[in-house]
C-alpha positions in Angstrom: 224.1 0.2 161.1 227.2 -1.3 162.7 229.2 -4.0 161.2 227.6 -6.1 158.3 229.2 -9.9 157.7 230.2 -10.4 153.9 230.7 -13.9 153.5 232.3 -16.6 156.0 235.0 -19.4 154.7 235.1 -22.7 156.7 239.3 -23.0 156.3 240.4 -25.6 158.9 242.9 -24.5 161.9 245.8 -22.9 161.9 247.0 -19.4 162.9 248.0 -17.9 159.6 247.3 -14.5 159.4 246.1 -12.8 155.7 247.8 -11.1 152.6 245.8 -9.1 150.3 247.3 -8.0 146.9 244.9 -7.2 143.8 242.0 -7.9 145.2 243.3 -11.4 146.1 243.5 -12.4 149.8 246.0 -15.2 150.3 245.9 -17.2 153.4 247.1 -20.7 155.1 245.1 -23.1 157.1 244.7 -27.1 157.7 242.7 -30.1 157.2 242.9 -33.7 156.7 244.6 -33.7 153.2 247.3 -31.4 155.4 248.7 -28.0 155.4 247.6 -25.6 152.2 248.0 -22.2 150.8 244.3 -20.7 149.6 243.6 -17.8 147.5 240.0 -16.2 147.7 238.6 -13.3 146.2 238.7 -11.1 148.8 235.0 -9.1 147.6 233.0 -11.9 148.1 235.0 -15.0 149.4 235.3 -17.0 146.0 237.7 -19.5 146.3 240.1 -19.3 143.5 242.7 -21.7 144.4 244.5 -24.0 146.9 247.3 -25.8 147.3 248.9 -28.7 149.4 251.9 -27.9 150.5 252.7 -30.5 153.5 251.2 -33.1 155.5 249.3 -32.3 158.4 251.5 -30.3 161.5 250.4 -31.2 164.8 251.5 -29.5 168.1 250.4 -29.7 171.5 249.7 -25.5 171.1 247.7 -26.1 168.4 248.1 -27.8 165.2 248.8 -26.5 161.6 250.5 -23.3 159.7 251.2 -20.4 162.0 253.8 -17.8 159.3 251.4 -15.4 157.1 252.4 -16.1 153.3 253.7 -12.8 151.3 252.6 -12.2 147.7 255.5 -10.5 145.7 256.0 -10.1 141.8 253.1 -12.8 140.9 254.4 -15.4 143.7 253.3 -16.2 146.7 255.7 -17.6 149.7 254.8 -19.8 152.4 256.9 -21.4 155.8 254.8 -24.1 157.4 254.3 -25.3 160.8 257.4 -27.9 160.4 259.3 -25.3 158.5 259.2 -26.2 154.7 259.5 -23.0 152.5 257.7 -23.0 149.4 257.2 -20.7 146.5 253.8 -20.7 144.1 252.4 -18.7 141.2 250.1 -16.3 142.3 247.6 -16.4 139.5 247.1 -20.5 139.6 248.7 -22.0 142.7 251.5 -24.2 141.4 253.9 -24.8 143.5 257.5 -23.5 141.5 259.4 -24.9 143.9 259.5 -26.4 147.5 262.6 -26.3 150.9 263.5 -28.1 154.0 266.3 -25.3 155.6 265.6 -27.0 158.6 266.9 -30.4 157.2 269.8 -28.7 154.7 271.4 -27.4 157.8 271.1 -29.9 160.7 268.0 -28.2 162.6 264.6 -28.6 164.2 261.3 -27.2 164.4 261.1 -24.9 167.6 259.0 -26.0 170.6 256.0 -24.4 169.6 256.3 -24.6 165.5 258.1 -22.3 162.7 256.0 -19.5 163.1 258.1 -17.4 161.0 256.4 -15.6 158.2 258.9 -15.1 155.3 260.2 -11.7 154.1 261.0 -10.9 150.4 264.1 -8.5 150.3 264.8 -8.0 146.3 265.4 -11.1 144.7 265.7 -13.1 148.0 263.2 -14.6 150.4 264.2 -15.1 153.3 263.1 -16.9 156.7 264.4 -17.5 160.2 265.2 -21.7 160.8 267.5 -21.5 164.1 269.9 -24.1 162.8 272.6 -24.9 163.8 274.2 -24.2 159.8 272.1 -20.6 159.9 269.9 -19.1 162.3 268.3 -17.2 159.2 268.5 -18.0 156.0 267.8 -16.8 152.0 266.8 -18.6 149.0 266.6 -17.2 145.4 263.0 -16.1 144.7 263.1 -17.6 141.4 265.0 -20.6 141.6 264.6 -21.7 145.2 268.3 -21.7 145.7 270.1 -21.1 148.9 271.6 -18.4 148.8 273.1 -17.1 152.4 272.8 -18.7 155.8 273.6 -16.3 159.1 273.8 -16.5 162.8 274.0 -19.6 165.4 270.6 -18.6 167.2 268.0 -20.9 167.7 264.6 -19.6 166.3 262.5 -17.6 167.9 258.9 -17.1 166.6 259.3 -13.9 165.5 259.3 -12.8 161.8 262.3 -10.7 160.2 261.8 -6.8 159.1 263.6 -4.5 157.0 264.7 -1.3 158.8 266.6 1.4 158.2 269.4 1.7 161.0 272.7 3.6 161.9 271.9 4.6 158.2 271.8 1.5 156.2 268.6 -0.3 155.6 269.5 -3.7 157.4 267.6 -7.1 157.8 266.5 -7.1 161.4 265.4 -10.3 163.0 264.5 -11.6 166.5 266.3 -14.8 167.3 265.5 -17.5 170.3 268.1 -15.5 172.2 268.9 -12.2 170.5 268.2 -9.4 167.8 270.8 -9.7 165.0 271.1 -6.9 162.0 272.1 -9.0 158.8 273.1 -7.4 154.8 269.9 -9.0 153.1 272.1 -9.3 149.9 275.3 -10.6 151.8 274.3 -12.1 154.5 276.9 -10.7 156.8 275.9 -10.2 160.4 276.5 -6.2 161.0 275.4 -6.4 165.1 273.8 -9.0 167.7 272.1 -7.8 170.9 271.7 -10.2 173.5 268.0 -10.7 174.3 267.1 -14.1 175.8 263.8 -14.7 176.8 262.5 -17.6 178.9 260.9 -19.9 176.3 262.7 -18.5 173.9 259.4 -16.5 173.1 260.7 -13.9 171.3 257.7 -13.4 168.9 256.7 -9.7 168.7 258.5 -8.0 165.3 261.4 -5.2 165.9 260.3 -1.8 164.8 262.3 1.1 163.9 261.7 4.8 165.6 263.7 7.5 164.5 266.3 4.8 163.3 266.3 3.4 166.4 265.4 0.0 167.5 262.7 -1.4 169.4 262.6 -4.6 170.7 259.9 -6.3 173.7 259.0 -9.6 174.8 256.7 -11.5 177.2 257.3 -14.0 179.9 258.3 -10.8 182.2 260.9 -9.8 179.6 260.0 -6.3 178.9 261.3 -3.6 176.2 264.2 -1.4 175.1 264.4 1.3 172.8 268.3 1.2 171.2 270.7 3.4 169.3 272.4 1.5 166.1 275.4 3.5 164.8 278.5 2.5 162.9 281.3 1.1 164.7 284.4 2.7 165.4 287.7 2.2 164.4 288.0 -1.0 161.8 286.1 -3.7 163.6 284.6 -6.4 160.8 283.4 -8.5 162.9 280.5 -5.8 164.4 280.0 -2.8 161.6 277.6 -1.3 163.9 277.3 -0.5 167.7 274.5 -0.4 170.2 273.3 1.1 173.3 270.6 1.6 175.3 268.4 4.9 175.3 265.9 3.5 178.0 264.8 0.4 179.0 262.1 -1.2 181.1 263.2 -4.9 182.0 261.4 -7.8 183.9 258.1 -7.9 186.2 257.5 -4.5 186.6 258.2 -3.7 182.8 256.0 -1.3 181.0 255.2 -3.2 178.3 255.5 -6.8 177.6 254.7 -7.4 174.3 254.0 -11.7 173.9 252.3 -12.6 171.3 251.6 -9.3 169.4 253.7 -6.6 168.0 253.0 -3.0 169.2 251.6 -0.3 166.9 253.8 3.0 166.4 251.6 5.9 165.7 252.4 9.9 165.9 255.4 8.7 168.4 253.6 6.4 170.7 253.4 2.5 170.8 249.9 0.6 171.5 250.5 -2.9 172.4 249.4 -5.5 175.0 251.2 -5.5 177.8 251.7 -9.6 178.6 252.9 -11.2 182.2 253.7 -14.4 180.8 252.9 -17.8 181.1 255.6 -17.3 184.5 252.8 -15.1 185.6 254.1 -11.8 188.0 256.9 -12.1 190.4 
């Protein structure tokens, strides 16, 4: 009988995507009162709670939230379009606490907004700011306390990933200018790979293959596929090497991927392949 709608929410704007977790779906969107986190049953669209979390975000490529919040261990976490990092209960929508890692370390929201979603990694949340303090940064979960800050990047828009690489599951990120691999408990940056992007519109999400990296943006970037193994010798400032096992680079690149992250299924990636707002060359 083809698709059947089950209920329709009028939200606001925004570009948040969802997060479903016991039957809740957890999203963010905007109105006049500003920027909020909502909870709805996700069965039949019953709101169940929402929360202001900042004023309004405006921005000439569209205005309000843009990360996807992340429900973990009965709290939900949420980065808005300005970059304020906040923590609420899951079951009720209180806010436990609220953070402005833009404004702690001496940095501004990027061109197009913090778009960022954050990434739980044990008892640490962590998002990417670009500041000139920390180009990523982690709080404490339960306090809201900073806990590391790493890298000199500016942001990209591009959300952080936990991979498994050279043999150690590593923090992977995709800065304004690079892909960095950071100890999510430490903070200590293990490798940077030098990936600048006009724009710096890095946006799509590294993946892992094999434990090796994958890495593609837009604006006639193109991809790479890399190796990560462990140094040699007794370098501390780079743990971990990298080189290229192919790569397909500027106009005539394979695969572009913009605004969305490729799919890696049975060995192959499905993705949209994205000239850029430069347009072919």
């Amino acid at each position: 009988d083809g698709p059947r709608e089950v209920f329709r929410v009028s939200a606001g704007v925004g570009m948040s995507g969802m997060a479903i977790r016991r039957g809740c779906l957890v999203t963010m969107a905007q109105d006049a009162d500003g920027q909020r986190v909502m909870a709805l049953d996700a069965a039949s669209g019953m709101l169940l709670w929402q929360t202001v979390v900042a004023p309004e975000y405006r921005n000439p490529m569209g205005d309000g939230p843009r990360g996807t919040p992340a429900i973990v261990d009965g709290q939900v976490f949420a980065f808005t379009g300005e970059g304020i990092l906040v923590a609420l209960d899951f079951k009720t929508g209180k806010i436990q606490w609220s953070q402005r890692p833009l404004s702690q370390l001496g940095g501004k929201p990027a061109e197009y907004g913090m778009a960022c979603s954050p990434l739980v990694a044990g008892n640490r949340v962590i998002v990417s700011v670009g500041a000139e303090q920390g180009t990523l940064v982690a709080y404490d979960t339960k306090s809201g306390k900073l806990v590391w800050k790493a890298g000199t990047d500016p942001a990209g828009y591009s959300s952080p990933a936990l991979l498994t690489l050279g043999g150690k599951k590593q923090l992977v990120a995709m800065t304004g200018a690079s892909a960095v691999g950071i100890d999510a408990d430490s903070g200590k940056l293990l490798w940077r790979y030098p990936f600048e992007t006009n724009f710096e519109c890095n946006i799509a999400t590294p993946l892992e293959y094999k434990g090796q990296l994958f890495l593609s943006a837009g604006e006639n970037h193109g991809s790479v596929l890399l190796a990560v193994k462990p140094a040699g010798g007794s370098s501390k400032a780079a743990p971990f090497e990298l080189d290229a096992v192919w790569e397909s680079l500027g106009p005539q690149s394979v695969l572009r991927n913009e605004w969305q992250t490729s799919i890696l299924l049975d060995g192959y990636l499905y993705g949209m392949d994205n000239v850029g707002g430069a347009g072919p060359v």
